[in-house]
C-alpha positions in Angstrom: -29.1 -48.8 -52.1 -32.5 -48.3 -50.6 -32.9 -48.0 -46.8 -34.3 -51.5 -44.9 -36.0 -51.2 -41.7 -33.6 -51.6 -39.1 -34.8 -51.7 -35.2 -33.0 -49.3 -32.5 -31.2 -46.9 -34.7 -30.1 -43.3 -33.2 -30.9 -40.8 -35.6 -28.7 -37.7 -35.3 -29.6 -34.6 -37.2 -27.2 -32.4 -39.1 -26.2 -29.0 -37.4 -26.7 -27.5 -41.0 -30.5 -28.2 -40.5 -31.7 -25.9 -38.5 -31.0 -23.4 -41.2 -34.6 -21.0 -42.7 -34.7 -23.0 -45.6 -36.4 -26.4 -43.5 -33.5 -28.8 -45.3 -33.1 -31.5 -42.6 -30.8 -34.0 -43.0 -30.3 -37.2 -40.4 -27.9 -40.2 -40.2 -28.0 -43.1 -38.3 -24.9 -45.7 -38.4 -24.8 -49.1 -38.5 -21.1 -51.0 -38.4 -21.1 -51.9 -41.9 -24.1 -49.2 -43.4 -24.5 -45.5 -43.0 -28.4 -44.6 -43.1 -30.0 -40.8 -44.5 -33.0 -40.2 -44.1 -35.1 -36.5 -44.5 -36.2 -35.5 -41.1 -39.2 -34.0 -41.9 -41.0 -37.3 -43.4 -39.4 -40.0 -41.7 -42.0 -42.2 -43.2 -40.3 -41.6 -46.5 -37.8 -44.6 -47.0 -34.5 -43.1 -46.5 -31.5 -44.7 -48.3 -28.4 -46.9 -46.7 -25.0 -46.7 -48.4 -21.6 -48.2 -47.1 -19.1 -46.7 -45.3 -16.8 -45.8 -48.3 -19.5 -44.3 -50.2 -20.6 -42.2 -47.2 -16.6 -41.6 -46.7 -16.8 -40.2 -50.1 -19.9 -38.1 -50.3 -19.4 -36.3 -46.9 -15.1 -35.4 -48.1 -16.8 -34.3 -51.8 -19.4 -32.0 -49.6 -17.0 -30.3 -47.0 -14.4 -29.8 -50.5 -17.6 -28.1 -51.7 -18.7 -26.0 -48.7 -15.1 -25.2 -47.6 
């Protein structure tokens, strides 16, 4: 699902960002959609998924980190 323009979000960037390798990752969230967009081209469309998918992605991601 491709990101829509959407007034007023807050963008919060991910504490794993700051890292030496310049991977910045932020997420805004919307009642019913979560939005991702890379920090350093915020230009570049970002995407929007729903909360389940996001619920999904982000438990798959700490299994793989942890």
């Amino acid at each position: 699902m491709s990101e829509r323009a959407v007034p007023d979000l807050v963008w919060i960037k991910s504490s794993y960002s700051s890292g030496a390798g310049g991977e910045c990752v932020e997420v805004a969230s919307c009642p019913h959609t979560i939005h991702v967009r890379d920090s350093k081209d915020t230009a570049r469309p970002g995407l929007a998924v729903g909360p389940d998918a996001w619920t999904t992605f982000v438990g798959h991601a700490v299994h793989q980190i942890g």
